[in-house]
VEXTIVO-370927 format. One record per atom (N, C-alpha, C): x, y, z; atom name. Coordinates in steps of 0.05 Angstrom, whole numbers, plus 5000, padded with zeros to 4 digits. Example, Ala and Ser with C-alpha at 12.3 -4.5 7.8 and 13.67 -1.06 7.14 Angstrom:
2
 east north   up atomo
 5264  4886 5156     N
 5246  4910 5156    CA
 5264  4934 5156     C
 5257  4955 5142     N
 5273  4979 5143    CA
 5258  5001 5157     C
//
This chain:
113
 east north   up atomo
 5035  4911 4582     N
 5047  4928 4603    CA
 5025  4934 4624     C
 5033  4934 4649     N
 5016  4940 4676    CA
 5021  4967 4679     C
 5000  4980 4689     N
 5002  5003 4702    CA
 4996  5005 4726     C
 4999  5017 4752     N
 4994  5014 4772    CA
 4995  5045 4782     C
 4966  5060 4794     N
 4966  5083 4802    CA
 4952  5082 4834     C
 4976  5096 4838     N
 4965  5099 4872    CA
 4949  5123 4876     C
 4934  5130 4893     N
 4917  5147 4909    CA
 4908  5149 4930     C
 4901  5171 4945     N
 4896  5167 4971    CA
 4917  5177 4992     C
 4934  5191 4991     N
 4951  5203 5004    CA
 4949  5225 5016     C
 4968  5248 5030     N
 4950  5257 5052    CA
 4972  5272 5064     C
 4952  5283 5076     N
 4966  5295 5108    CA
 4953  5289 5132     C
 4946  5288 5155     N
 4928  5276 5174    CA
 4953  5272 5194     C
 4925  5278 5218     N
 4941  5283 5248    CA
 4946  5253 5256     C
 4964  5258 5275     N
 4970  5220 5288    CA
 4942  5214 5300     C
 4937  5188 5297     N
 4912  5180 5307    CA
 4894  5179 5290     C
 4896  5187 5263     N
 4885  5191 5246    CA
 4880  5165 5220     C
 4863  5170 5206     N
 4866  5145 5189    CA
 4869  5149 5149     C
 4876  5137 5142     N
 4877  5145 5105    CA
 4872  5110 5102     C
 4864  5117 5069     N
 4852  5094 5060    CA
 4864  5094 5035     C
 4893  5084 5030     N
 4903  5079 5005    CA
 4892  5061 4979     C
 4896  5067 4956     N
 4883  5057 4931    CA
 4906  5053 4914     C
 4905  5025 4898     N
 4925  5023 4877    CA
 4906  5012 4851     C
 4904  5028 4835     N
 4881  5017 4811    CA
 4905  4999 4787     C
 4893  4973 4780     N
 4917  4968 4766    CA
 4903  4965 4731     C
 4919  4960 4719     N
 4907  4962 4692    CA
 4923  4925 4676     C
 4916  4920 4660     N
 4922  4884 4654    CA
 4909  4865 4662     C
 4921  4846 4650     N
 4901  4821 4662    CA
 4908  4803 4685     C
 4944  4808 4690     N
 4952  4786 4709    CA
 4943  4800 4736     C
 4926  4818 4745     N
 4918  4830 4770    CA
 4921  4809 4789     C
 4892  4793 4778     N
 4891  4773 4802    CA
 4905  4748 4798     C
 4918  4743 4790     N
 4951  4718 4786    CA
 4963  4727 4805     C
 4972  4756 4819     N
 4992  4758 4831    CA
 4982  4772 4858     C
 5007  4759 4882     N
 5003  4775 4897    CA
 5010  4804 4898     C
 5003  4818 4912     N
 5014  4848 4911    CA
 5022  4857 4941     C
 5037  4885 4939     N
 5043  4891 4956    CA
 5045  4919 4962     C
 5043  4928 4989     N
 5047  4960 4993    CA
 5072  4961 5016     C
 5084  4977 5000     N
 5114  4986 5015    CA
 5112  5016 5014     C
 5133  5028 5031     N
 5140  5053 5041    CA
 5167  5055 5034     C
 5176  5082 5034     N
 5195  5095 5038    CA
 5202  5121 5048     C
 5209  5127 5070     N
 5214  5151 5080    CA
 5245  5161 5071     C
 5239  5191 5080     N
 5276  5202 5075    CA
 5297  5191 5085     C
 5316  5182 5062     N
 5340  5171 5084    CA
 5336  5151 5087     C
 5320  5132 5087     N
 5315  5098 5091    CA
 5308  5093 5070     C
 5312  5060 5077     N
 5307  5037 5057    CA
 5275  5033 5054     C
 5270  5024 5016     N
 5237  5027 5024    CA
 5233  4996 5039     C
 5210  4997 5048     N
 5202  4973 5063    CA
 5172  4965 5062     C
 5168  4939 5057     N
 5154  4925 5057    CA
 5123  4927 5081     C
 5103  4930 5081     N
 5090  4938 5102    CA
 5062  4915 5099     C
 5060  4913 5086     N
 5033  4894 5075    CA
 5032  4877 5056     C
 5029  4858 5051     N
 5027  4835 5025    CA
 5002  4819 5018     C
 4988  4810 5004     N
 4960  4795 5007    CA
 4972  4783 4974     C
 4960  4758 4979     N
 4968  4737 4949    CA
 4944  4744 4930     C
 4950  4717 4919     N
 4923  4727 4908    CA
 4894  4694 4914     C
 4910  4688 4932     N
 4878  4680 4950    CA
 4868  4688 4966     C
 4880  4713 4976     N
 4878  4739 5001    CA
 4889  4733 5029     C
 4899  4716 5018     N
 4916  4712 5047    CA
 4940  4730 5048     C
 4940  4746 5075     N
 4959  4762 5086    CA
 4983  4772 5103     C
 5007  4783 5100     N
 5016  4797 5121    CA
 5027  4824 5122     C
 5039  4830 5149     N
 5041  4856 5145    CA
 5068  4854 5168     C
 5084  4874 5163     N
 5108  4883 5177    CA
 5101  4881 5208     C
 5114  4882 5230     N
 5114  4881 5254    CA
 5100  4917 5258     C
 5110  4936 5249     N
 5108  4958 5256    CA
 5077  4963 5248     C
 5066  4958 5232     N
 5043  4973 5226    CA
 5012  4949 5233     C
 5025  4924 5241     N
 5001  4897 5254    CA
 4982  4913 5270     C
 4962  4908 5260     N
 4939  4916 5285    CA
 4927  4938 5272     C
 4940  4957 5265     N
 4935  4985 5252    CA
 4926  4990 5217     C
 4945  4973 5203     N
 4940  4975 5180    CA
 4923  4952 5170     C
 4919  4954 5141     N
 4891  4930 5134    CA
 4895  4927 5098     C
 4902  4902 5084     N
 4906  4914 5061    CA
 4883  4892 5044     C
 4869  4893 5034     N
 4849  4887 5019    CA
 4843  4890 4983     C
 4836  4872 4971     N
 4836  4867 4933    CA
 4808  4863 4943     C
 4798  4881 4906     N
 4781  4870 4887    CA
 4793  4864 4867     C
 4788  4834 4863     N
 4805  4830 4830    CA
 4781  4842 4809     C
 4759  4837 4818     N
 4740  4858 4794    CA
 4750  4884 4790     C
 4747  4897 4811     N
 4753  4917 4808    CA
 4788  4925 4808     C
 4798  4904 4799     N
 4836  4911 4790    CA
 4849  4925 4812     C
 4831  4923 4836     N
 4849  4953 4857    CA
 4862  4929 4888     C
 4871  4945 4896     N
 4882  4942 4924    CA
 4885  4963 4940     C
 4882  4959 4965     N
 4880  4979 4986    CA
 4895  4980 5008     C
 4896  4997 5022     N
 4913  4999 5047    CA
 4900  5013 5059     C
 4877  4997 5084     N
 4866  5018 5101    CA
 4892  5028 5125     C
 4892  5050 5138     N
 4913  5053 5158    CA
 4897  5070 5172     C
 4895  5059 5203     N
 4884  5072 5220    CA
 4907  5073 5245     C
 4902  5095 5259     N
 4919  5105 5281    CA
 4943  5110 5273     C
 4945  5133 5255     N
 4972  5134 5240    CA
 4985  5146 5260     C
 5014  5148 5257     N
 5031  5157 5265    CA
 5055  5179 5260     C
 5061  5195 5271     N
 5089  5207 5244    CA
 5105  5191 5234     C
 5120  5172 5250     N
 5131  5155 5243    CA
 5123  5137 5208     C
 5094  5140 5212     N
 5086  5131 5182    CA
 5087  5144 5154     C
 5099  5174 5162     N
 5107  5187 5138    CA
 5124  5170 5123     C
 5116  5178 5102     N
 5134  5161 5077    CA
 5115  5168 5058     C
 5124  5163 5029     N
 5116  5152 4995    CA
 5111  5127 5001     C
 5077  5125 5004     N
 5071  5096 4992    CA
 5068  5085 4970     C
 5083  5063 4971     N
 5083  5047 4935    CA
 5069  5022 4928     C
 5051  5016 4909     N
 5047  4989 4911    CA
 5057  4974 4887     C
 5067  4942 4894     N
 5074  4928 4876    CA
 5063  4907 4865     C
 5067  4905 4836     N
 5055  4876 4834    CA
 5070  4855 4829     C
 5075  4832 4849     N
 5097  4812 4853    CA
 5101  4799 4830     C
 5087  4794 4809     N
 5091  4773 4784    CA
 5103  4786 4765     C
 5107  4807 4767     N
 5123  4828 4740    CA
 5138  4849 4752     C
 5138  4851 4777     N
 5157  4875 4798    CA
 5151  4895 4774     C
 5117  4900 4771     N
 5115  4932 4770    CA
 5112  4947 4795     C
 5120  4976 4798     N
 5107  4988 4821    CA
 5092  5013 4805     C
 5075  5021 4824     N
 5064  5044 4822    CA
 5081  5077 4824     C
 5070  5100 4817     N
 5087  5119 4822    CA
 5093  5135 4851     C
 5079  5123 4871     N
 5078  5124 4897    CA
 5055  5149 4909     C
 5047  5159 4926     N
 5033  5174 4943    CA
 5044  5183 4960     C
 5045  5202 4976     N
 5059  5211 4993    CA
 5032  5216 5019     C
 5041  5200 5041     N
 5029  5206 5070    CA
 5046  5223 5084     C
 5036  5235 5094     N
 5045  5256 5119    CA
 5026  5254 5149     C
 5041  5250 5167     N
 5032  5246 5194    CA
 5035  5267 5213     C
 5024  5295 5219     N
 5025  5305 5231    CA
 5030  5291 5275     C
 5035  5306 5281     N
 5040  5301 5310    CA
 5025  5324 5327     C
//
């Protein structure tokens, strides 16, 4: 069984930046790609970042340019830098791991205005 723990969540003014963390626990870490999605109140969660596991990447239209998602398979983790946040970026961030659709228990960002 995988575990997957997020960290790094927040409150922070727009313009601002957080540096999400998903520590995973197992061995298929680096077999799979992973991913960091959102969900805000009232919406569907959504997909925002993906990296495989040769590190090749993408990311949603909304957050290109701004966000950054990065693995150590040594170190079992994945990240989500996010700079120039927005309110709009409030949400529970979650991360997943695509080969076993575990997710993590999510984080919560807050984007002041």
């Amino acid at each position: 069984q995988v575990q997957l723990v997020e960290s790094g969540g927040g409150l922070v003014q727009a313009g601002g930046s957080l540096r999400l963390s998903c520590a995973a626990s197992g061995w298929i870490f680096s077999s799979s790609a992973m991913g960091w999605y959102r969900q805000a109140p009232g919406k569907q969660r959504e997909r925002v970042a993906r990296i495989n596991n040769m590190g090749y990447t993408n990311y949603a239209d909304s957050v290109k340019g701004r966000f950054s998602i990065s693995r150590d398979n040594a170190e079992k983790t994945v990240y989500l830098q996010m700079n120039s946040l927005k309110p709009e970026d409030t949400a529970v961030y979650y991360c997943n791991l695509e080969l076993k659709g575990y997710w993590g228990q999510g984080t919560q960002v807050t984007v002041s205005s």
